[in-house]
Backbone and ligand atoms as CSV (ligand in chain L), in Angstrom:
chain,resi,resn,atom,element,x,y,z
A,1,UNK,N,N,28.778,20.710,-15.792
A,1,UNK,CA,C,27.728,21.225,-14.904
A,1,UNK,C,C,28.308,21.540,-13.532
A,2,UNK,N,N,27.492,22.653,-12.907
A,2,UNK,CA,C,28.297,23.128,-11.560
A,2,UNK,C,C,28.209,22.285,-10.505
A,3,UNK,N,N,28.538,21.732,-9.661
A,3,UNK,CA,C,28.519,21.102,-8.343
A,3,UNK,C,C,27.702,21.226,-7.398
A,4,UNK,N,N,27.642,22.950,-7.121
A,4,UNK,CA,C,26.237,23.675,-6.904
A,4,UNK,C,C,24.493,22.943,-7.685
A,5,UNK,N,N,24.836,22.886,-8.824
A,5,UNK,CA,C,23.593,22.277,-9.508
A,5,UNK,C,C,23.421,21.616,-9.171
A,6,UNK,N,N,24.191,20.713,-8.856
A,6,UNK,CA,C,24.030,19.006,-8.919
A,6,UNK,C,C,23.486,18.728,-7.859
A,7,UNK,N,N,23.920,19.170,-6.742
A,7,UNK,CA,C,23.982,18.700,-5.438
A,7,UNK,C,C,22.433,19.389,-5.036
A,8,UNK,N,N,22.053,20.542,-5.742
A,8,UNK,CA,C,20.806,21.133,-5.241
A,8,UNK,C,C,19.669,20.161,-6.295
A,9,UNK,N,N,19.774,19.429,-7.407
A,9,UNK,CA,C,19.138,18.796,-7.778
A,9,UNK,C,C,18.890,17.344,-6.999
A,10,UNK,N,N,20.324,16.855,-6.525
A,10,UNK,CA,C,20.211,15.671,-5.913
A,10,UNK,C,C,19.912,15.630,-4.741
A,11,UNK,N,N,19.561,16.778,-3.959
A,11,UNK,CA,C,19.175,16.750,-2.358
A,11,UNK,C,C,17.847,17.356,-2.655
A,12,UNK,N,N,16.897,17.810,-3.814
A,12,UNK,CA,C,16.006,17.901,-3.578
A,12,UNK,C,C,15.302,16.976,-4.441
A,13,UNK,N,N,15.380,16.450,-5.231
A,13,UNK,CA,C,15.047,14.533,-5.682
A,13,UNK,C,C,14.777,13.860,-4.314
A,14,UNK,N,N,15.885,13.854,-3.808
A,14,UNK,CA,C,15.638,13.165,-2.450
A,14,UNK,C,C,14.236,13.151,-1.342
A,15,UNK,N,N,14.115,14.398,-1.515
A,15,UNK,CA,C,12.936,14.588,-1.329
A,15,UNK,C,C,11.854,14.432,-1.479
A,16,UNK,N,N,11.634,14.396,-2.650
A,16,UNK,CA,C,10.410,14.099,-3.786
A,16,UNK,C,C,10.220,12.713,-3.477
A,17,UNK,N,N,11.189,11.538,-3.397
A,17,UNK,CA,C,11.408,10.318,-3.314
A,17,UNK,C,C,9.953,9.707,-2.955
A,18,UNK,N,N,10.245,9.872,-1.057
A,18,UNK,CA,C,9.072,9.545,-0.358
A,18,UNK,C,C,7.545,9.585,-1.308
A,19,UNK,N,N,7.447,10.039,-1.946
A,19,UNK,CA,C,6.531,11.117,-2.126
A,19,UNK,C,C,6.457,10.522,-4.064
A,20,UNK,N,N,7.025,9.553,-4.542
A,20,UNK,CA,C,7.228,9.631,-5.907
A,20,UNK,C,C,5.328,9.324,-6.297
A,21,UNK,N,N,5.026,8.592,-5.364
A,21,UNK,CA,C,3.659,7.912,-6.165
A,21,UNK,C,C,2.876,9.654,-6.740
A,22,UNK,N,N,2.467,10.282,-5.508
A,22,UNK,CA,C,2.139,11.466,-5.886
A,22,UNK,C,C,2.593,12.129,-6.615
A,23,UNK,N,N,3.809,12.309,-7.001
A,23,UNK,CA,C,4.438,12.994,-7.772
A,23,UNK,C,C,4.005,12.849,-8.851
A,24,UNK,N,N,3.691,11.588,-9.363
A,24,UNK,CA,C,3.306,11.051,-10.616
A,24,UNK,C,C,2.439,11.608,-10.655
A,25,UNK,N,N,1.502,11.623,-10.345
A,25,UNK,CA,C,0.121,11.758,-10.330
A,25,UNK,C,C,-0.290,13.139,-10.547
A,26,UNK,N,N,0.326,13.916,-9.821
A,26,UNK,CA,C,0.563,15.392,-9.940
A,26,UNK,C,C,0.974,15.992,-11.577
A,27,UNK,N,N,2.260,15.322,-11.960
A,27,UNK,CA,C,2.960,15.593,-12.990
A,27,UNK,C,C,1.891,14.938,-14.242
A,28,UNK,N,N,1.399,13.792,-14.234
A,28,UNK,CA,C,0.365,13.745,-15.319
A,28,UNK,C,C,-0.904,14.337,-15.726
A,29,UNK,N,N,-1.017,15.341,-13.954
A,29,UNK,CA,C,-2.579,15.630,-13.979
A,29,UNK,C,C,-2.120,17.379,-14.644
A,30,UNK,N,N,-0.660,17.579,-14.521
A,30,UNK,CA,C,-0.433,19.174,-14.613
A,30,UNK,C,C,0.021,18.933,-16.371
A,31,UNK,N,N,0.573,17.618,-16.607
A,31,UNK,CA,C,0.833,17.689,-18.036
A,31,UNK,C,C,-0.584,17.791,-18.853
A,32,UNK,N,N,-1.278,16.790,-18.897
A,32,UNK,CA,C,-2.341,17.046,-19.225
A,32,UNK,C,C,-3.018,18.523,-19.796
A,33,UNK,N,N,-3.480,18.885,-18.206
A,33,UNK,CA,C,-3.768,20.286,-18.252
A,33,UNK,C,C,-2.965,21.197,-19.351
A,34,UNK,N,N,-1.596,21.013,-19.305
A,34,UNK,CA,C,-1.085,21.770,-20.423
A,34,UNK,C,C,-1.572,21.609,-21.703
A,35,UNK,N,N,-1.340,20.505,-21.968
A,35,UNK,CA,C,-1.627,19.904,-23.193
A,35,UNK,C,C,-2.371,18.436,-23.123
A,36,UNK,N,N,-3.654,18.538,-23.959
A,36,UNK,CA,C,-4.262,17.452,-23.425
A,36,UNK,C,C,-3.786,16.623,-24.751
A,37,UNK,N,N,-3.580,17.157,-25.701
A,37,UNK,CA,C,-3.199,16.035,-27.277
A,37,UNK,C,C,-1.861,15.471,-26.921
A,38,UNK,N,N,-1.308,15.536,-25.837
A,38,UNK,CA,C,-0.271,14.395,-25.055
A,38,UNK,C,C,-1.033,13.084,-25.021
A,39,UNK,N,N,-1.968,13.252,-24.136
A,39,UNK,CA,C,-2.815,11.742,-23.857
A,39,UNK,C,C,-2.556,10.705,-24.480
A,40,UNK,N,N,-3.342,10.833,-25.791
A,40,UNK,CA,C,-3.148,9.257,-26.691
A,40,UNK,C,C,-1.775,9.103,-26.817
A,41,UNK,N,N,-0.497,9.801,-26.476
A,41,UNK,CA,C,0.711,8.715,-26.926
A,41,UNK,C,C,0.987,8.112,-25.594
A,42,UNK,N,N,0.371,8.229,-24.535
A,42,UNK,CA,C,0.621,7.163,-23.500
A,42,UNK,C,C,-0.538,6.411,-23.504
A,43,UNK,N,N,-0.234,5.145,-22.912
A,43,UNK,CA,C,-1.079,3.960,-22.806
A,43,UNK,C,C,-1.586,3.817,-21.807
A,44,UNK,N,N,-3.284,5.107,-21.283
A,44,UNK,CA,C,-3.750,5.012,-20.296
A,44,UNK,C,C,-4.683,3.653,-20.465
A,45,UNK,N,N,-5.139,3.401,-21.448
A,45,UNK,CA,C,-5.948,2.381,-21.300
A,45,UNK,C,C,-5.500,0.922,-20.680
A,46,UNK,N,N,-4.707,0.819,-21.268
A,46,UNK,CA,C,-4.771,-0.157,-19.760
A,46,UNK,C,C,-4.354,0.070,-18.325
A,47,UNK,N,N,-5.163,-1.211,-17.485
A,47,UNK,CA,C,-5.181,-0.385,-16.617
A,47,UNK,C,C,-3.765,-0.644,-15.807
A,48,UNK,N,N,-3.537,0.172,-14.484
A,48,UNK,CA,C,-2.313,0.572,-14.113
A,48,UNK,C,C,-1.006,1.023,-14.868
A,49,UNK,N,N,-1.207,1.628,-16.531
A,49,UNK,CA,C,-0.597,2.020,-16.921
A,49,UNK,C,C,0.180,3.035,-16.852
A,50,UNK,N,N,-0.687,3.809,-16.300
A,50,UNK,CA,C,-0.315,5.211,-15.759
A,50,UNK,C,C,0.680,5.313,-14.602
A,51,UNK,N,N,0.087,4.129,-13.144
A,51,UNK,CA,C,0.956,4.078,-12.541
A,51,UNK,C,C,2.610,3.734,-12.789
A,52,UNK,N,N,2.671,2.738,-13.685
A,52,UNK,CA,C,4.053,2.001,-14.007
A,52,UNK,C,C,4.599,3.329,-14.658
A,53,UNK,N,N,3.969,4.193,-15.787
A,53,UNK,CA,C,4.736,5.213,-16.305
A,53,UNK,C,C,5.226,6.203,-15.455
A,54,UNK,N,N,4.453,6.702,-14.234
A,54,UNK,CA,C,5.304,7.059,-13.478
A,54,UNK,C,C,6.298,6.866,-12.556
A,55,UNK,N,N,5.977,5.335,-12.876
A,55,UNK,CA,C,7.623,4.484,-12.353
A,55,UNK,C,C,8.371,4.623,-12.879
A,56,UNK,N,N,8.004,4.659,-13.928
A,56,UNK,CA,C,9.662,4.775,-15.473
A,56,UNK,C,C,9.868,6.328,-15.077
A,57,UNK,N,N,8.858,7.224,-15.037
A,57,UNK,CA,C,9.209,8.527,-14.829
A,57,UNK,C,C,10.686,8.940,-13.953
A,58,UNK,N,N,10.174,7.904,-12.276
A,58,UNK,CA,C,10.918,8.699,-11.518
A,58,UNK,C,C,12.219,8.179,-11.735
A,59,UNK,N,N,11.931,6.855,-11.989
A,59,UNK,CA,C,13.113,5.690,-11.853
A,59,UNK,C,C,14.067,6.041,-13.083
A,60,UNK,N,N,13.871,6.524,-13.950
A,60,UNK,CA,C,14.795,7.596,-15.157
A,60,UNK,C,C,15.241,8.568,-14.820
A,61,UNK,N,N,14.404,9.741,-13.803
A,61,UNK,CA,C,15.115,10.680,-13.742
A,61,UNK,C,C,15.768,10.187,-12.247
A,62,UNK,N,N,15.686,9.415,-11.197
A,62,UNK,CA,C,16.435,8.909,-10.352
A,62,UNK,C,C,17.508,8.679,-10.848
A,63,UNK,N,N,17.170,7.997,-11.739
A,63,UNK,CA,C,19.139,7.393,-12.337
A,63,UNK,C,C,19.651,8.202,-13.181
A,64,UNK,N,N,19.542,9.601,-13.748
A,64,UNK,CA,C,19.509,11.015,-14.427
A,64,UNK,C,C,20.516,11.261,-13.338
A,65,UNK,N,N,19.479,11.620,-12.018
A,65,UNK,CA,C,20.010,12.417,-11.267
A,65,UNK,C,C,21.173,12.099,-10.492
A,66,UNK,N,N,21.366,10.819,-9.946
A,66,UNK,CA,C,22.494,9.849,-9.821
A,66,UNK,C,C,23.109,10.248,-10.454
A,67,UNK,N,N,23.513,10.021,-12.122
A,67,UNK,CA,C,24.421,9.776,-13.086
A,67,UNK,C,C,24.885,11.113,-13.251
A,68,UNK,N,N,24.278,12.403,-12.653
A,68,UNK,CA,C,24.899,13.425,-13.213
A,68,UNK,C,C,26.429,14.290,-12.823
A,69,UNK,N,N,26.790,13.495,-11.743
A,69,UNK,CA,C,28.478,13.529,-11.628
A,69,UNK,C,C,29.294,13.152,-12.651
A,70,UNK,N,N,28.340,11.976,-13.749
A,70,UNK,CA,C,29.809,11.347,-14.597
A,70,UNK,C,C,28.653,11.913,-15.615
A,71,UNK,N,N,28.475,12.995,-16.496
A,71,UNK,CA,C,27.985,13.142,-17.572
A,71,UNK,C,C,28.044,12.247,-18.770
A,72,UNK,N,N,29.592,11.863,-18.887
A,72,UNK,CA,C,30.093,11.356,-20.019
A,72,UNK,C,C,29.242,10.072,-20.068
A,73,UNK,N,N,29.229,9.256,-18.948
A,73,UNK,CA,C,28.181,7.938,-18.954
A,73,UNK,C,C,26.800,8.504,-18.777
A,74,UNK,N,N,26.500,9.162,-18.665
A,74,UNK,CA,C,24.862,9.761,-18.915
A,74,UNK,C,C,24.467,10.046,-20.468
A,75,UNK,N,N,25.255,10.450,-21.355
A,75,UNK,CA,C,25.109,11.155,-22.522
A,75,UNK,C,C,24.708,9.653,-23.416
A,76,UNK,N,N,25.223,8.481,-23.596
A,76,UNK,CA,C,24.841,7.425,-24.209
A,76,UNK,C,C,23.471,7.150,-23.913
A,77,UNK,N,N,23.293,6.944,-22.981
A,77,UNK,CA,C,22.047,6.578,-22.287
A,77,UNK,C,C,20.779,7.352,-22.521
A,78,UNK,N,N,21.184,9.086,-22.475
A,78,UNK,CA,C,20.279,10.141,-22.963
A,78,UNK,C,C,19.921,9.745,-24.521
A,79,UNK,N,N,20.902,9.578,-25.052
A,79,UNK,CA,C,20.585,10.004,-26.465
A,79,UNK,C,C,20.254,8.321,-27.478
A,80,UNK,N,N,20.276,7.681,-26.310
A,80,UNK,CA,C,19.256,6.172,-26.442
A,80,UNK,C,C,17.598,6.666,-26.728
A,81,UNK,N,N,17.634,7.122,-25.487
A,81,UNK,CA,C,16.376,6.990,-24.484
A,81,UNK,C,C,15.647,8.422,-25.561
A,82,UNK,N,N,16.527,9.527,-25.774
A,82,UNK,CA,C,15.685,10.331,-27.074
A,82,UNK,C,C,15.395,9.679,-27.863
A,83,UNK,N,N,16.365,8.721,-28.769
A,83,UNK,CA,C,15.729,8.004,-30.351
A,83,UNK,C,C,14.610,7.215,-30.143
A,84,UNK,N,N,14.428,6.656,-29.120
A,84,UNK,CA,C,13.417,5.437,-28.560
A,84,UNK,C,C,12.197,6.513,-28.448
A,85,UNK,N,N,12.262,8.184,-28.040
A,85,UNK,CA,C,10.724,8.557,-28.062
A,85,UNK,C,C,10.327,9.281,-29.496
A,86,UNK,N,N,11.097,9.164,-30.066
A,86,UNK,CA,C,10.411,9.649,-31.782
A,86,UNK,C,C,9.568,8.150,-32.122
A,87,UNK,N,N,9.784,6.979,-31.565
A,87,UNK,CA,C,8.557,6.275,-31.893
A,87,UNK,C,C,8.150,5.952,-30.753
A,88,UNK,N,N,7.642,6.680,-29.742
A,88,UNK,CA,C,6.681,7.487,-29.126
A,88,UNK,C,C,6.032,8.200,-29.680
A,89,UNK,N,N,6.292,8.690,-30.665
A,89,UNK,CA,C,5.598,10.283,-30.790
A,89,UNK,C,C,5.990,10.903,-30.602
A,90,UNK,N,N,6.840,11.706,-29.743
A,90,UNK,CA,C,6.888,12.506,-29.107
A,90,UNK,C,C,7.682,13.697,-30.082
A,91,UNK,N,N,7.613,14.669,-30.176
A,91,UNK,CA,C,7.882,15.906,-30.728
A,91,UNK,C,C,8.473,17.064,-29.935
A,92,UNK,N,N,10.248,17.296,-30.914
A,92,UNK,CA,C,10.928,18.415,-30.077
A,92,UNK,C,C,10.504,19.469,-29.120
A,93,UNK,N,N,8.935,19.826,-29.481
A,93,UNK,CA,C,8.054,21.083,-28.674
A,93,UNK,C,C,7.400,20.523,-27.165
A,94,UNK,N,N,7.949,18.883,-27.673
A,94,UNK,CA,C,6.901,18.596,-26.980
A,94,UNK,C,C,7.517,18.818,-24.863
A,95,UNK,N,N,8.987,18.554,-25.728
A,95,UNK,CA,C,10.236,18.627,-24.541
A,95,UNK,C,C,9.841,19.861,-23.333
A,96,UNK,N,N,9.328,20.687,-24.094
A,96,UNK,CA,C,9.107,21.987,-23.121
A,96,UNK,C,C,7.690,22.074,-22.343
A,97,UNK,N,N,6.733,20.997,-22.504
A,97,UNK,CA,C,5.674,21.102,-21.992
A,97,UNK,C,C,6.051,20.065,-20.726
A,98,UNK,N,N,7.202,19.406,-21.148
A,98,UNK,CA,C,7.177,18.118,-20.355
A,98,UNK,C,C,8.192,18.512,-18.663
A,99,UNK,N,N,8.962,19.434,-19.568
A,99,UNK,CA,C,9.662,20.518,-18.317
A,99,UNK,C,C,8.601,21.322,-17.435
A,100,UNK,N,N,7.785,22.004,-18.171
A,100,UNK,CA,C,7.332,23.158,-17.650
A,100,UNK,C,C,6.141,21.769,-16.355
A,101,UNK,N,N,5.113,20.957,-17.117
A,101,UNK,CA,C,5.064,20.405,-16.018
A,101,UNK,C,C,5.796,19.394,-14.717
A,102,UNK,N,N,7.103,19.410,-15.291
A,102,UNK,CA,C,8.282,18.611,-13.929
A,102,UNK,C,C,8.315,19.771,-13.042
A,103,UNK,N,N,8.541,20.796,-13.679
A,103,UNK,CA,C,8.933,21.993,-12.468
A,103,UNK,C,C,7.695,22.224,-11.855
A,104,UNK,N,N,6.379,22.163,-11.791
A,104,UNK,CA,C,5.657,22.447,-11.700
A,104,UNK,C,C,4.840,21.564,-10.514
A,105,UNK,N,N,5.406,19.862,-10.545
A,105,UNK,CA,C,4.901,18.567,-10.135
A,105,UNK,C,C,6.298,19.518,-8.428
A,106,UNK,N,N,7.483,19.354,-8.980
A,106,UNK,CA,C,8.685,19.742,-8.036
A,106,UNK,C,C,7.949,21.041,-7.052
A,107,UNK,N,N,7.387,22.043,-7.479
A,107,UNK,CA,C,7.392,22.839,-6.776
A,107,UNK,C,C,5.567,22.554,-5.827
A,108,UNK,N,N,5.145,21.880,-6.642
A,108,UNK,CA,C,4.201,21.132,-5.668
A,108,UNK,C,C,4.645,20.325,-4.609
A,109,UNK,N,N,5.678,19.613,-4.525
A,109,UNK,CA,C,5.637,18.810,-3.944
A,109,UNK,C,C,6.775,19.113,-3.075
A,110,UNK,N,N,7.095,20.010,-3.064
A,110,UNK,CA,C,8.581,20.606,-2.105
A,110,UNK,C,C,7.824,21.925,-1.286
A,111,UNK,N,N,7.121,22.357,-1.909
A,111,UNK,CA,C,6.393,23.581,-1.455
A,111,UNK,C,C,7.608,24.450,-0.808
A,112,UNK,N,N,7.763,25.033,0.286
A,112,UNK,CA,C,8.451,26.287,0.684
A,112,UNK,C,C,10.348,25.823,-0.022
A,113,UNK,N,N,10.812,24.779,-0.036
A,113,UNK,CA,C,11.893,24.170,-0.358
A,113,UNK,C,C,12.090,24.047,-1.330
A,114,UNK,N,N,11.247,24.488,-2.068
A,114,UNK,CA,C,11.214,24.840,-4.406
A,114,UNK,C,C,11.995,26.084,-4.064
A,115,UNK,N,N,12.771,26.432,-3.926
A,115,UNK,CA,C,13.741,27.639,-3.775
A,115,UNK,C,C,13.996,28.379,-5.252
A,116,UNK,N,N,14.143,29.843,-5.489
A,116,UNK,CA,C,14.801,30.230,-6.778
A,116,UNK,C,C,16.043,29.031,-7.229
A,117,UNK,N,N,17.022,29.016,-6.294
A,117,UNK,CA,C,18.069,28.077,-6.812
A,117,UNK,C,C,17.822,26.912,-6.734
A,118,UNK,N,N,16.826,25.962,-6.624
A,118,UNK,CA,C,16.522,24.699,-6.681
A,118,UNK,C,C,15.771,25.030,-8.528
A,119,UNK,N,N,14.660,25.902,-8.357
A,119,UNK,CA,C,13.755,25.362,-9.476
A,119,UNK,C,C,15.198,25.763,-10.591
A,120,UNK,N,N,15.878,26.755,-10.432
A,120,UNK,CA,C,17.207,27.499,-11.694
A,120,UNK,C,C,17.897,26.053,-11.999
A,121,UNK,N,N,18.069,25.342,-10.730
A,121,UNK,CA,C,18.698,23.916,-10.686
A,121,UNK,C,C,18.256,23.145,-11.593
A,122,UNK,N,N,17.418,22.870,-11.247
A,122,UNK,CA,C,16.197,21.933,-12.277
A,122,UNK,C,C,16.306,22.308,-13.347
A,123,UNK,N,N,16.236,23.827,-13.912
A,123,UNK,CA,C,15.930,24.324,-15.224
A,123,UNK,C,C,17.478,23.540,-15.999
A,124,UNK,N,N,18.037,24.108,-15.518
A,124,UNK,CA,C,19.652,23.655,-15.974
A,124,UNK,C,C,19.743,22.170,-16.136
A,125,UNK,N,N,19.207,21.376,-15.372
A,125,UNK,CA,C,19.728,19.963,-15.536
A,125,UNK,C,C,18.505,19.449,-16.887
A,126,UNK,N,N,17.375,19.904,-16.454
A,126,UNK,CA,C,16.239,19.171,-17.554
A,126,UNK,C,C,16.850,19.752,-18.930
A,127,UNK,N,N,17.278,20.815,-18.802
A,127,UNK,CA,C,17.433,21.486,-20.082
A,127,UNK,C,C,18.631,20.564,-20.817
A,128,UNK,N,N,19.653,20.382,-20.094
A,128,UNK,CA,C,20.999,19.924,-20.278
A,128,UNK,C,C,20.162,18.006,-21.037
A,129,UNK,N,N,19.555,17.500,-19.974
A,129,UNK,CA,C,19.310,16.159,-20.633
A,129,UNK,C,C,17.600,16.239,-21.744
A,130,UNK,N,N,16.816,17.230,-21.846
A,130,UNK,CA,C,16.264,17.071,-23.071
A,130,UNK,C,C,16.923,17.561,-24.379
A,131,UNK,N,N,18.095,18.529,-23.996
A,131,UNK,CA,C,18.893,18.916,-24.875
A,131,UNK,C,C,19.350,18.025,-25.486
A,132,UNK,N,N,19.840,17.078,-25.077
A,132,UNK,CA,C,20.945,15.893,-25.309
A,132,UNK,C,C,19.801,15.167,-25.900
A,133,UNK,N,N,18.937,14.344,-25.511
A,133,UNK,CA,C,17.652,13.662,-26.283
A,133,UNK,C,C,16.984,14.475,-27.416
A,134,UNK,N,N,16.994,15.659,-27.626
A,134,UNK,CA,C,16.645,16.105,-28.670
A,134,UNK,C,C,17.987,16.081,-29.877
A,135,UNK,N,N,18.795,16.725,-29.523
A,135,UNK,CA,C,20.133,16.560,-30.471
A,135,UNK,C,C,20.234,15.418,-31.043
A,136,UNK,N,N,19.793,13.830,-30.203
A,136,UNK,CA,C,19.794,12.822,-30.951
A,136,UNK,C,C,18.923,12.304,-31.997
A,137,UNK,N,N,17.761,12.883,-31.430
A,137,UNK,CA,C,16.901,12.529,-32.412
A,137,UNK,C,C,16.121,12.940,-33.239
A,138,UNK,N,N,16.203,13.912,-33.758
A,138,UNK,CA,C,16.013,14.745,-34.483
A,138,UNK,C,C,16.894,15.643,-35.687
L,1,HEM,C1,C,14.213,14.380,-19.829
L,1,HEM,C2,C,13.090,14.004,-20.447
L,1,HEM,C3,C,12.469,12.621,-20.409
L,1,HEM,C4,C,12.832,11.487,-19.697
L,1,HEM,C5,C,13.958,11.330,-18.699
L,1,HEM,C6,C,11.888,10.427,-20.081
L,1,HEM,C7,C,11.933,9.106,-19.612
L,1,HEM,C8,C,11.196,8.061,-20.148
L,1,HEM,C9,C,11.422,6.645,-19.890
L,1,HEM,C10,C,12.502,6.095,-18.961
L,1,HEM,C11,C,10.508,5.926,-20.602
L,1,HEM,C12,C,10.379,4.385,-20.627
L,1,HEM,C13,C,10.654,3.797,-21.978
L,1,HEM,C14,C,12.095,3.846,-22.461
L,1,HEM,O1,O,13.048,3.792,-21.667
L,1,HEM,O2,O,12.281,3.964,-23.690
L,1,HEM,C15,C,9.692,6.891,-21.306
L,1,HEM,C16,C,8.642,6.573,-22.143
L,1,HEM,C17,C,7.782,7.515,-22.701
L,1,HEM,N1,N,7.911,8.878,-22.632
L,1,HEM,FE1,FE,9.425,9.890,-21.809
L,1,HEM,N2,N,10.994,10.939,-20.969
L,1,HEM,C18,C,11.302,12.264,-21.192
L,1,HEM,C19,C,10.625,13.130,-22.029
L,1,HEM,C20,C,9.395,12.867,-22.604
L,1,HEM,C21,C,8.610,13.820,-23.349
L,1,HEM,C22,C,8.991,15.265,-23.649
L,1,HEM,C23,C,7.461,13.194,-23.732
L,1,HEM,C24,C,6.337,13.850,-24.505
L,1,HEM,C25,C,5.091,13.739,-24.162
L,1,HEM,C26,C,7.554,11.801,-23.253
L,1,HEM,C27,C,6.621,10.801,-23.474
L,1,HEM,C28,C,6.853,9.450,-23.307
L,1,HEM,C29,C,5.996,8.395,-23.844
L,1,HEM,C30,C,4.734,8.604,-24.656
L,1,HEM,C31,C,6.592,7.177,-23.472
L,1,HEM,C32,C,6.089,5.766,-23.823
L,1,HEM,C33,C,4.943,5.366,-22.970
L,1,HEM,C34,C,4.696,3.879,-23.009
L,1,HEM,O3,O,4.365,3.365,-24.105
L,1,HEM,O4,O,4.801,3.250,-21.956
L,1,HEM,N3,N,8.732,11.661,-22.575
L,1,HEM,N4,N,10.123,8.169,-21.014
């Protein structure tokens, strides 16, 4: 991966940081909207569930985005973390709804600073690690 990528993914994460609670919140309310037969494989019912999942959210792709200087130690970890969501549920198609609302939560929440080469950024890195989680498990 380019250096360029990286660095435009990891300085605009940074950003988002401050800002993760919303983020969540954003990103579940835009996933949804996409697709609402997502719902039942997360565990809104109980309560503060939602919040903690978007802890795992950021706090995964935090350490994603970290880890993406040493790929080679990222790729174990990816293709863990894929086999673990086939009992989720979760379904190869499902990878692209889950992008389309990250980019979507990102460019909310960066507003004028979602740049062509930030969101191209993003596209490249999500693609690169659902790639890798799908290859495993499936
Ligand atoms: C790059 C892509 C993704 C990343 C980094 C990611 C990250 C995570 C992490 C860290 C967890 C916590 C559990 C664990 O570590 O096994 C998790 C759980 C989960 N993820 Fe993902 N995920 C991704 C894609 C998806 C997609 C495409 C879906 C489809 C809807 C999805 C749905 C879920 C569900 C349902 C759970 C379990 C919820 C629970 O029982 O708490 N994830 N994800």
């Amino acid at each position: 991966m380019e250096q360029t990528t990286i660095n435009l993914v990891q300085e605009s994460f940074e950003k988002v940081k401050p800002i993760a609670s919303t983020a969540a919140d954003i990103f579940y309310t835009k996933l949804f909207e996409l697709d609402p037969a997502l719902k039942p494989l997360f565990p809104t019912d109980k309560a503060g569930a939602m919040v903690e999942q978007g802890n795992k959210l950021m706090t995964m792709l935090g350490a994603a985005v970290a880890g993406l200087s040493n790929m080679d130690a990222l790729i174990p970890v990816l293709k863990g973390l894929g086999k673990r969501h086939v009992d989720y549920k979760v379904e190869p198609s499902h990878y692209e709804t889950v992008g389309a609302a990250l980019l979507g939560t990102l460019e909310a929440g960066l507003g004028d600073e979602f740049t062509s080469e930030v969101k191209e950024a993003w596209t490249t890195v999500y693609g690169a690690m659902s790639g890798v989680m799908i290859e495993a498990a499936y």
